[in-house]
RODO-2510 file (C-alpha; in nm, 4 decimals, decimal comma):
residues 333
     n   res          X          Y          Z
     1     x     9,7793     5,0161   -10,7915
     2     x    10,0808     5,2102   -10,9225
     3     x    10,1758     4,8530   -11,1208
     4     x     9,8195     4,8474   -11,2744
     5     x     9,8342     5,1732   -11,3961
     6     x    10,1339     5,1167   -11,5336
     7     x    10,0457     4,8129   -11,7014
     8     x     9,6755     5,0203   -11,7861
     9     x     9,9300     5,2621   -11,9545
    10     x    10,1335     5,0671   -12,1528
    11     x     9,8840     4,8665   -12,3069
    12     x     9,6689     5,1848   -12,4095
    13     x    10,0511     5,3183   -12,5551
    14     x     9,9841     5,6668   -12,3150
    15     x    10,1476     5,7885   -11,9676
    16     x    10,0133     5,6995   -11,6200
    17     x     9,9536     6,0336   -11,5868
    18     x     9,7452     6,0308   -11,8464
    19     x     9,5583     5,6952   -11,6842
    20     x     9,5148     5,8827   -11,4011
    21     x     9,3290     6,1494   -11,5510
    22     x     9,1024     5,9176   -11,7457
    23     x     9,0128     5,7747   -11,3891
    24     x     8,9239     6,1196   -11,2722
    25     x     8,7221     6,1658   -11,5481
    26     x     9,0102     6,4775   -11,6074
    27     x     8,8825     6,7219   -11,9062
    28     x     9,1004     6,7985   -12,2210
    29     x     9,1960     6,4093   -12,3150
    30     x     9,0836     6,3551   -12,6398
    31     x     8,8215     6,0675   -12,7374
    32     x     9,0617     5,8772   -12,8726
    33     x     9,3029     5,8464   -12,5655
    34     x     9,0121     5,7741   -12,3379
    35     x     8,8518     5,4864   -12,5354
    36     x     9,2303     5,3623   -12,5557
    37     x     9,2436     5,3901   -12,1775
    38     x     8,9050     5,2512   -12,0963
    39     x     8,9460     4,9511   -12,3367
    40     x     9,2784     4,8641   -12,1707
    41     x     9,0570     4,8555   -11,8246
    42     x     8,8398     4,5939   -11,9746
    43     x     9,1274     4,3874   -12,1583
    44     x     9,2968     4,3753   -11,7897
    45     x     8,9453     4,2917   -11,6101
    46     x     8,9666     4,6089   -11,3862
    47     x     8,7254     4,7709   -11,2506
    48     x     8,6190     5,1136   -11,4045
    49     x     8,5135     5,4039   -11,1878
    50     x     8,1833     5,3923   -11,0874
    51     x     8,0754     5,6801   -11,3209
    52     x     8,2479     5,5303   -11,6031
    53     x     8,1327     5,1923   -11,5798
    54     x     7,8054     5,2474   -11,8607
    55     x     8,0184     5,3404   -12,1106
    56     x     8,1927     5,0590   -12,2176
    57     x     8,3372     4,9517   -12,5304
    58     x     8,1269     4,7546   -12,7467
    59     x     8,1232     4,4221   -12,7697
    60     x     8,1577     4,1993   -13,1094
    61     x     8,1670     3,8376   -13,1338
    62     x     8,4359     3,6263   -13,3208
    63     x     8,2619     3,3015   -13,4160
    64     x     8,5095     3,0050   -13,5015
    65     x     8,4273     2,6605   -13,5825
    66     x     8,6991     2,5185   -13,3992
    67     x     9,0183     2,6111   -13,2498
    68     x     9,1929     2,2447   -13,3521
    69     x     9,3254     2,3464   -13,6694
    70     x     9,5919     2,6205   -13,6020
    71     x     9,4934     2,8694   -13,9433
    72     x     9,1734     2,9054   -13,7041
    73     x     9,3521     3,1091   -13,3503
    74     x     9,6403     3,2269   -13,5769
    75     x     9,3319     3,4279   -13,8013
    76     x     9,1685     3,5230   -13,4559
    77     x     9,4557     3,6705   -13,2668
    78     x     9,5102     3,9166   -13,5431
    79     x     9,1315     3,9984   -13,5627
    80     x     9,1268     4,0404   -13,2040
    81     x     9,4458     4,2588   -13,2310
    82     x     9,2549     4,4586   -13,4649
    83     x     8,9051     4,5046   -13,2532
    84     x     9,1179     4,6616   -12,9535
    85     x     9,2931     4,9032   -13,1920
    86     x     8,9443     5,0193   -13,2295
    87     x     8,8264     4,9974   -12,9201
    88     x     8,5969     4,6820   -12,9197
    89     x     8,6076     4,4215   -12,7368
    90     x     8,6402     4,0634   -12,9003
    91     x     8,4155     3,8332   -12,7317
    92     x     8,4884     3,4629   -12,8667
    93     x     8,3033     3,1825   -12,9618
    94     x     8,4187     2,8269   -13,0715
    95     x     8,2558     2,5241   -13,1207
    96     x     8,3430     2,2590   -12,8441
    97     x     8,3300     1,8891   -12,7682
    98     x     7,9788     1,9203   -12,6308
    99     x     7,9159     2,0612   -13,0059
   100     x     7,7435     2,3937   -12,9507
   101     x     7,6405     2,5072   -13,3096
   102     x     7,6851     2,8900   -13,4321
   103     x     7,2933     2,9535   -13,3887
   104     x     7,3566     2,9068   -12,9816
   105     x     7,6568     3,1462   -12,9403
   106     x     7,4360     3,3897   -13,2501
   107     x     7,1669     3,3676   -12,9750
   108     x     7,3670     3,4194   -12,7062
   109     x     7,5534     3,7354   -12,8734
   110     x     7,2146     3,8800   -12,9717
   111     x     7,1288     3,8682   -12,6269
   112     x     7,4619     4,0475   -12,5507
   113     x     7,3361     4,3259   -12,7257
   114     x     7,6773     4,3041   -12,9376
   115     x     7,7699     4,5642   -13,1872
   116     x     7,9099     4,3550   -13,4713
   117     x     7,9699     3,9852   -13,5408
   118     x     8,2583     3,8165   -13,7473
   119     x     8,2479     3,4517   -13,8860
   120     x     8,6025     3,3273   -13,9460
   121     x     8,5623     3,0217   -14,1321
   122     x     8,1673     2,9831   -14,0107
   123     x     7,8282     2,8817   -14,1554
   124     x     7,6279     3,2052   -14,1558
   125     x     7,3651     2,9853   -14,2656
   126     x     7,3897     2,7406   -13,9325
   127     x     7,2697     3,0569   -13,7382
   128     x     6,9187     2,9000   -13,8200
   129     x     6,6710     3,0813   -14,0255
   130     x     6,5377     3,2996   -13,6950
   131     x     6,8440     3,4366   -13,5898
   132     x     6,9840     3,5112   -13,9877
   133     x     6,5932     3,7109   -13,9707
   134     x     6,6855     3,8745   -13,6118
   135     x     7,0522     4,0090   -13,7309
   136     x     6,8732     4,1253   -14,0715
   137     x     6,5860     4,3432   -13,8402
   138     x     6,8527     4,4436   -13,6504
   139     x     7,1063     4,5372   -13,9088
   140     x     7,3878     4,4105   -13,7125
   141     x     7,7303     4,4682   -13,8650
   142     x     7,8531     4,1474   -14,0082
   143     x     8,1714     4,0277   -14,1567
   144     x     8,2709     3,6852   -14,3101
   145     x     8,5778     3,5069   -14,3601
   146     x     8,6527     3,2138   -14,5713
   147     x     8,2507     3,1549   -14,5122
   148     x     8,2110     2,7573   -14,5381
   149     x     7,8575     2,8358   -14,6995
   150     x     7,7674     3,0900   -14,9893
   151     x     7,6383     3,3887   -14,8080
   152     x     7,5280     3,6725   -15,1089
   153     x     7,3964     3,9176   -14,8970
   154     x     7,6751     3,9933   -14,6470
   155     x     8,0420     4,1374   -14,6644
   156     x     8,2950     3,8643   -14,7445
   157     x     8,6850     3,8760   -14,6881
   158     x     8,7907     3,5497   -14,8464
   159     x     9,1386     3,4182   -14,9982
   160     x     9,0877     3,3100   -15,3906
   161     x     9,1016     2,9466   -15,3688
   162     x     9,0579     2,8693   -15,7373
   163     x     9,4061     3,0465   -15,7453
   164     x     9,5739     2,8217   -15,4433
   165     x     9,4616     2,5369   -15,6290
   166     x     9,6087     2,6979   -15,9932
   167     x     9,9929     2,7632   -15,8330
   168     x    10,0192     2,4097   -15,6431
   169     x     9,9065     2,2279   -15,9620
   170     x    10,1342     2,4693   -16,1499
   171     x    10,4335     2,4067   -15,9230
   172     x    10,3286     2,0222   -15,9011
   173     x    10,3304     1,9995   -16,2913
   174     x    10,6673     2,1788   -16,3133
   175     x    10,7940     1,8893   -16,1304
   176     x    10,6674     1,5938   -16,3875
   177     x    10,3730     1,4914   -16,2053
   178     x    10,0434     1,4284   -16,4045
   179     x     9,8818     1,2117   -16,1722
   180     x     9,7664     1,4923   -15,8775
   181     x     9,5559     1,4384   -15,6181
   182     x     9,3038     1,6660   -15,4294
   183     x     9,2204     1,6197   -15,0511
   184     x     8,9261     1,8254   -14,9869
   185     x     8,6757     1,9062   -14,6735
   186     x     8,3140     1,7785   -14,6857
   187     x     8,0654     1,8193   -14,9705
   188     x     7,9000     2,1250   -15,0103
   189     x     8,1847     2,3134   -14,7887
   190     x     8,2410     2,6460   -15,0088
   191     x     8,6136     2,6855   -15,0090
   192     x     8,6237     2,2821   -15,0858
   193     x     8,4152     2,3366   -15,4239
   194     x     8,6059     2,6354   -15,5471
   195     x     8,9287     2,4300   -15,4780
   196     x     8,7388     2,1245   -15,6885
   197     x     8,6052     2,3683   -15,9688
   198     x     8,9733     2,4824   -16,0229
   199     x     9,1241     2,1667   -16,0393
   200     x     8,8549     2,0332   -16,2633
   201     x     8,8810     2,2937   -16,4946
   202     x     9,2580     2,2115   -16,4989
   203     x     9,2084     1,8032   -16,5266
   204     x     9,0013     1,8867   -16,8262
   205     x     9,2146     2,0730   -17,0171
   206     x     9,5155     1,8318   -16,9613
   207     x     9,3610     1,5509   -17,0250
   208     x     9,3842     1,4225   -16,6569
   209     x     9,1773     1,1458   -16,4333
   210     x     9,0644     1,3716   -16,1620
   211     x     9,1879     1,1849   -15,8161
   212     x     8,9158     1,3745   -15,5885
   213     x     8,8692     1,2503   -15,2080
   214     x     8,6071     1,4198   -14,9388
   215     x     8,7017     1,3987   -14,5934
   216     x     8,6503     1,5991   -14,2237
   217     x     8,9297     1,8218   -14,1835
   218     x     9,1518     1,6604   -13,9372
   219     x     9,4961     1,4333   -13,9972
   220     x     9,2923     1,1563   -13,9711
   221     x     9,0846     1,2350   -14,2586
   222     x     9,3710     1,3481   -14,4910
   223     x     9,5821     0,9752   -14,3939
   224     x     9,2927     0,7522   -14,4908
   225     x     9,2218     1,0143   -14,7835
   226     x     9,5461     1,0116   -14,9322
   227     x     9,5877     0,6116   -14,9025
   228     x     9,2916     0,5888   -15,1648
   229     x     9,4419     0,8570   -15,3948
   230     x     9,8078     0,6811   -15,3649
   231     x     9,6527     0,3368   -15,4414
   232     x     9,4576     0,4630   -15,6979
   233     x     9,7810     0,5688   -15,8667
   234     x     9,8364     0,9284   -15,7414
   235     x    10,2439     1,0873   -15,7291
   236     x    10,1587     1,3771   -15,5570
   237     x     9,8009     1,5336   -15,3356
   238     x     9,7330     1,8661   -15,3089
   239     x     9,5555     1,8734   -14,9986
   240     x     9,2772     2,1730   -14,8566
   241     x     9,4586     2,2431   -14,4953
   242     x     9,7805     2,1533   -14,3284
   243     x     9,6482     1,9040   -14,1021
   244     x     9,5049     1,7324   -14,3727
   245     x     9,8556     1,7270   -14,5844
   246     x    10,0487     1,6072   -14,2524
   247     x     9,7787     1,3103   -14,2341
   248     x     9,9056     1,2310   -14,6030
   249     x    10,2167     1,2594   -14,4956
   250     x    10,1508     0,9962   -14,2776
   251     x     9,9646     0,7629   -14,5077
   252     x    10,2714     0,7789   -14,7661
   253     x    10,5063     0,6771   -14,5073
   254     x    10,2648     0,3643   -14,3705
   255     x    10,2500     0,2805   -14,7276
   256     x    10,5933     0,2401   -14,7031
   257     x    10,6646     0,4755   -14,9369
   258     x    10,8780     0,8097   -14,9051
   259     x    10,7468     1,2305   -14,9103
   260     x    10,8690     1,3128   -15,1524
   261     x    11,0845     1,0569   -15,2979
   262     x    10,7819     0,8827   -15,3978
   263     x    10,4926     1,1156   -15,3229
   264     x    10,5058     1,4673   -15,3440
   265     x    10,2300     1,6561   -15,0822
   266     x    10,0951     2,0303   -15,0909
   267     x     9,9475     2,2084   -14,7787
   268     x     9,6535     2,4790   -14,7751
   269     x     9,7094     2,7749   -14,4830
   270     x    10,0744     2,7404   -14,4284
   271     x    10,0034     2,7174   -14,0354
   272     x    10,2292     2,7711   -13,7658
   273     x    10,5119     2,5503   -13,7520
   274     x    10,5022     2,3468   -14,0858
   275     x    10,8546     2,4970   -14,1630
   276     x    10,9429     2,2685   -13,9000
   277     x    10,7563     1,9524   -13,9552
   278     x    10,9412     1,6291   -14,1323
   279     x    10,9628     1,6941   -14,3752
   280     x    10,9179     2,1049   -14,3954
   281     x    10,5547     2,0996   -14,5770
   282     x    10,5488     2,2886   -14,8999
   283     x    10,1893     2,4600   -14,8915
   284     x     9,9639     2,7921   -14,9996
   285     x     9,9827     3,0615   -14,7489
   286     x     9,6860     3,2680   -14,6996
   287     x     9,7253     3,6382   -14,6143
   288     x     9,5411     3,6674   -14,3236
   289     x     9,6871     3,9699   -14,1882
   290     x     9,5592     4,1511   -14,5070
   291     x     9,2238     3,9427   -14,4783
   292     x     9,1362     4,0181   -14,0805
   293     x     9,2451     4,3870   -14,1325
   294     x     8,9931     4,3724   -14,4154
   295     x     8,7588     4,2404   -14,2484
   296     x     8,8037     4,4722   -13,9308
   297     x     8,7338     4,7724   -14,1427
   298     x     8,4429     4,6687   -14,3463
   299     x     8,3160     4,5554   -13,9804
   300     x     8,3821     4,9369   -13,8844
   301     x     8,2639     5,1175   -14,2103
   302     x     7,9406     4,9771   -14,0756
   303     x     7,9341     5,0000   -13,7055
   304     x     7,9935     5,4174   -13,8485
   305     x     7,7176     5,3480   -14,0160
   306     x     7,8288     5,3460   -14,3842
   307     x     7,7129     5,1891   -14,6837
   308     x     7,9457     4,8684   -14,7434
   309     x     7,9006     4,6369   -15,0707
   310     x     7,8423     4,2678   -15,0317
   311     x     8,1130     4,2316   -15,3221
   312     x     8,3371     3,9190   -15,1732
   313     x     8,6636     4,0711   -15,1853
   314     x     8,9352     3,8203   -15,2781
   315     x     9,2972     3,7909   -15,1636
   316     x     9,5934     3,6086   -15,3547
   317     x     9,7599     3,3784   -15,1872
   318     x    10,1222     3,2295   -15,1968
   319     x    10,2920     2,9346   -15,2690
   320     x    10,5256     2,8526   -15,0225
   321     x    10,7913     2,6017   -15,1689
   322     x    10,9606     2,4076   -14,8967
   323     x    11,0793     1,9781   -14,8860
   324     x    10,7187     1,8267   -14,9496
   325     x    10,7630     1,8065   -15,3187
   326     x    10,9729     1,6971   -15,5053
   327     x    11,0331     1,5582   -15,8748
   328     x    10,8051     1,3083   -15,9515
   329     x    10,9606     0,9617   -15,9625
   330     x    11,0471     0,7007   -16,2266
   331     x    10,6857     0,5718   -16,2322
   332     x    10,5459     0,8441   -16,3498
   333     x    10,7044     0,7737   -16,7351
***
């Protein structure tokens, strides 16, 4: 017991004495310290005393559409971080082979009796018309981020992606290339179209052929994706995740053709690891320690009950210039 209390302790940043006196149910220990302590009982899985055990932390689900692409667990681990600062607990739920949709784990949470829900990169919409008309009786705190569907009515925390799309074709045209391709999700995915709108509005007043290719967001899909744009005449893609640029990465190079010798490729996310890949990917970071603490505390200001306006609120991301591009080659004079 002595190590669990210890390990209680640490995690809720207070003495074991102090966990002790939680346990007893001690008076004079502030709110504060005994939600801290009490959370850190449920993070562990430990038991709480008996007297205790009603008032728990609330719960709040984290619904993600997958956990394949690493933007996806890098955006919930600092969510979750957040929750347990505050005392909630994060209760997670992913889409899986079997291909549970969001309006099965929105059932499930409802049924939970959560006290908040956020969407990282979720349909709201997919929820199904009865549960989006449950969490609207209910008023249940809601949060989205980087929705995939246009959501008017609920708080948004979303990176500008008309922006990401501005400083890769800016970088890309500093470089001589005029012939820039866009990898994008599927049709009708939000973050895809404001990517497309941006670089349309950019083809237009250049005087470019837009090189636009839909795909599922996986390598796959960005490798057979960026083979049409190549043979279609593209020097470099900008592409709407990392996974997708590695897959063009991999398409250049079965082309038999060199990244970025010959093609230059730009990432979306800047994901774990691609300082590392071959070659280092040049992509758009997004801030998503700025966006989940956003999110955290719009998802508070209404679990407190306050006011908070639907207003999408927009964060700037950053172009992150690594071995991926390159001057564009001979061809394109």
């Amino acid at each position: 017991m002595p190590r669990r209390l210890s390990d209680v302790a640490a995690f809720a940043g207070v003495s074991v004495a102090t966990v002790s006196r939680v346990l007893h149910d001690k008076p004079g220990i502030a709110q504060a310290t005994r939600d801290s302590v009490l959370t850190a009982l449920d993070v562990f899985g430990y038991e709480r005393p008996q007297k205790l055990r009603n008032d728990r932390a609330p719960l709040i689900g984290l619904v993600l559409p997958e956990l394949q692409n690493p933007i996806f667990p890098a955006m919930a681990e600092l969510v979750v971080t957040e929750l347990i600062r505050h005392n909630l607990l994060p209760v997670l739920c992913t889409r899986t082979a079997d291909g549970l949709p969001e309006a099965h784990y929105v059932q499930m949470l409802l049924a939970q009796n959560v006290g908040g829900i956020v969407f990282i990169g979720s349909s709201y919409a997919d929820a199904g018309p009865a549960q989006v008309k449950v969490l609207r009786e209910r008023k249940l705190p809601i949060v989205l981020i980087n929705a995939a569907d246009e959501n008017l009515d609920v708080p948004r925390v979303c990176v500008d992606d008309g922006v990401a799309v501005q400083q890769a074709l800016g970088h890309l045209r500093a470089l001589g290339h005029e012939r820039i391709g866009l990898i994008l999700g599927p049709v009708g995915h939000v973050p895809s179209a404001r990517k497309l709108a941006a670089y349309a509005a950019n083809a237009r007043d250049l005087g470019w052929r837009a090189l636009v290719a839909h795909t599922i967001f996986s390598m796959e899909g960005g490798a057979t994706a960026a083979a049409r744009l190549v043979n279609e005449g593209a020097t470099a893609v900008v592409c709407a995740s990392d996974a997708l640029a590695l897959g063009a990465i991999r398409a250049v190079r079965k082309l038999g053709l060199k990244v970025p010798a010959d093609v230059s490729v730009v990432g979306f996310d800047d994901s774990s690891l691609m300082n590392v890949t071959d070659p280092p990917l040049t992509t758009v970071r997004q801030p998503i320690a700025a966006m989940g603490s956003a999110a955290v505390a719009a998802l508070m200001s209404q679990i407190n009950g306050h006011v908070v306006p639907v207003d999408e609120v927009l964060f700037d991301p950053e172009l992150i210039v690594r071995s991926s591009t390159g001057m564009c080659p001979p061809t394109c004079q």
